[in-house]
C-alpha positions, 0 to 999 in steps of 0.5 A: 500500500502507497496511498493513505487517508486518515479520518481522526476523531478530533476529541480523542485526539487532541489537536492532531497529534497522533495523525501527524505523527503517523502521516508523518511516519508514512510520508518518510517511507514515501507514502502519501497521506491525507488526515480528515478530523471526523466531525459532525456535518449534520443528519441530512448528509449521508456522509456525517462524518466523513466528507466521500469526496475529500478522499483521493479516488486512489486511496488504497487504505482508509486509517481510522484513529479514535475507537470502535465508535469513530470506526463505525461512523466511517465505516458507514460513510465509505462503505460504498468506496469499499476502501479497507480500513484500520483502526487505530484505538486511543481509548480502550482496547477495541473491537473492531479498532485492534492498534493501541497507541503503543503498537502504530508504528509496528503496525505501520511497519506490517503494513507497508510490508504488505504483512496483513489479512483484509475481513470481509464484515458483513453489513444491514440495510434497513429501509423504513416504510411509512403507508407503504412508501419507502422514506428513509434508508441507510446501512449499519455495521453493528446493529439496526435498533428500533426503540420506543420514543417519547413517553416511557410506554413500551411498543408493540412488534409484528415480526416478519421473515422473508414474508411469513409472520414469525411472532408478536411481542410488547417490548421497550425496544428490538435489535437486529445485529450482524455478528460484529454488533453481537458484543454490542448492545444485543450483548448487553440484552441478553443476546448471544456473542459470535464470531465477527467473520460469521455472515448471520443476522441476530433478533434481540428483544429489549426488556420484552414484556414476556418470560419465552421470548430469546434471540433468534439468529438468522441466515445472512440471506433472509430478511426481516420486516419489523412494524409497529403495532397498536399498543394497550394505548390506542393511538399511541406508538412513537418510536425510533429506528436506529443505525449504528446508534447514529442515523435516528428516523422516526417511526409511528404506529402502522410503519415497517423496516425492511432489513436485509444484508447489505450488498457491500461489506466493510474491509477491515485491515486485521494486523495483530495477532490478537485473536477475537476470542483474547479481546473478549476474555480481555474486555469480560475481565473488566 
C-alpha cells in the first residue's frame, strides 16, 4: 500500500497529534497521506462524518484513529468506496479498532510490508416504510435498533421473515445485529456473542414484556420486516429506528423496516495477532 487517508476523531485526539505523527511516519517511507478530523456535518448528509469526496479516488487504505465508535461512523460513510480500513484505538482496547497507541508504528511497519489479512464484515440495510412508501434508508455495521420514543410506554412488534409472520411481542425496544454488533448492545440484552467473520443476522428483544421470548439468529440471506403495532394505548406508538446508534428516523404506529444484508461489506485491515476470542476474555475481565 502507497496511498493513505486518515479520518481522526478530533476529541480523542487532541489537536492532531497522533495523525501527524503517523502521516508523518508514512510520508518518510514515501507514502502519501491525507488526515480528515471526523466531525459532525449534520443528519441530512449521508456522509456525517466523513466528507466521500475529500478522499483521493486512489486511496488504497482508509486509517481510522479514535475507537470502535469513530470506526463505525466511517465505516458507514465509505462503505460504498469499499476502501479497507484500520483502526487505530486511543481509548480502550477495541473491537473492531485492534492498534493501541503503543503498537502504530509496528503496525505501520506490517503494513507497508504488505504483512496483513483484509475481513470481509458483513453489513444491514434497513429501509423504513411509512403507508407503504419507502422514506428513509441507510446501512449499519453493528446493529439496526428500533426503540420506543417519547413517553416511557413500551411498543408493540409484528415480526416478519422473508414474508411469513414469525411472532408478536410488547417490548421497550428490538435489535437486529450482524455478528460484529453481537458484543454490542444485543450483548448487553441478553443476546448471544459470535464470531465477527460469521455472515448471520441476530433478533434481540429489549426488556420484552414476556418470560419465552430469546434471540433468534438468522441466515445472512433472509430478511426481516419489523412494524409497529397498536399498543394497550390506542393511538399511541412513537418510536425510533436506529443505525449504528447514529442515523435516528422516526417511526409511528402502522410503519415497517425492511432489513436485509447489505450488498457491500466493510474491509477491515486485521494486523495483530490478537485473536477475537483474547479481546473478549480481555474486555469480560473488566
Amino acid at each position: 500500500m502507497d496511498k493513505f487517508y486518515i479520518i481522526a476523531n478530533s476529541e480523542k485526539d487532541e489537536g492532531l497529534k497522533v495523525s501527524q505523527k503517523v502521516a508523518g511516519y508514512l510520508k518518510s517511507r514515501g507514502k502519501s497521506c491525507r488526515i480528515q478530523p471526523a466531525s459532525h456535518t449534520g443528519r441530512e448528509s449521508q456522509e456525517h462524518y466523513t466528507d466521500i469526496e475529500a478522499i483521493p479516488e486512489d486511496t488504497e487504505c482508509v486509517i481510522v484513529l479514535g475507537g470502535d465508535g469513530t470506526l463505525l461512523q466511517a465505516a458507514r460513510d465509505v462503505v460504498s468506496r469499499q476502501i479497507p480500513l484500520l483502526g487505530i484505538n486511543l481509548g480502550t482496547l477495541g473491537y473492531l479498532a485492534e492498534i493501541d497507541r503503543e503498537s502504530i508504528e509496528p503496525a505501520l511497519n506490517s503494513l507497508l510490508a504488505d504483512e496483513y489479512t483484509v475481513e470481509n464484515r458483513m453489513m444491514l440495510n434497513g429501509k423504513v416504510y411509512h403507508r407503504g412508501k419507502l422514506v428513509a434508508e441507510d446501512v449499519a455495521l453493528n446493529d439496526i435498533v428500533i426503540g420506543r420514543d417519547g413517553p416511557l410506554r413500551v411498543i408493540r412488534f409484528h415480526n416478519f421473515v422473508n414474508g411469513e409472520f414469525l411472532n408478536a411481542y410488547t417490548a421497550d425496544g428490538i435489535i437486529i445485529s450482524t455478528a460484529t454488533g453481537s458484543t454490542g448492545y444485543s450483548l448487553s440484552a441478553g443476546g448471544p456473542i459470535v464470531s465477527p467473520e460469521t455472515n448471520i443476522m441476530i433478533m434481540t428483544p429489549v426488556a420484552p414484556h414476556t418470560l419465552n421470548t430469546r434471540s433468534i439468529i438468522f441466515p445472512a440471506e433472509d430478511e426481516i420486516a419489523v412494524e409497529l403495532a397498536e399498543g394497550s394505548h390506542r393511538g399511541e406508538g412513537k418510536a425510533v429506528a436506529s443505525f449504528d446508534g447514529d442515523t435516528n428516523i422516526s417511526m409511528t404506529v402502522g410503519d415497517r423496516i425492511v432489513i436485509r444484508r447489505s450488498v457491500r461489506d466493510t474491509k477491515i485491515v486485521k494486523i495483530s495477532n490478537i485473536s477475537f476470542l483474547e479481546v473478549l476474555r480481555t474486555k469480560m475481565k473488566n
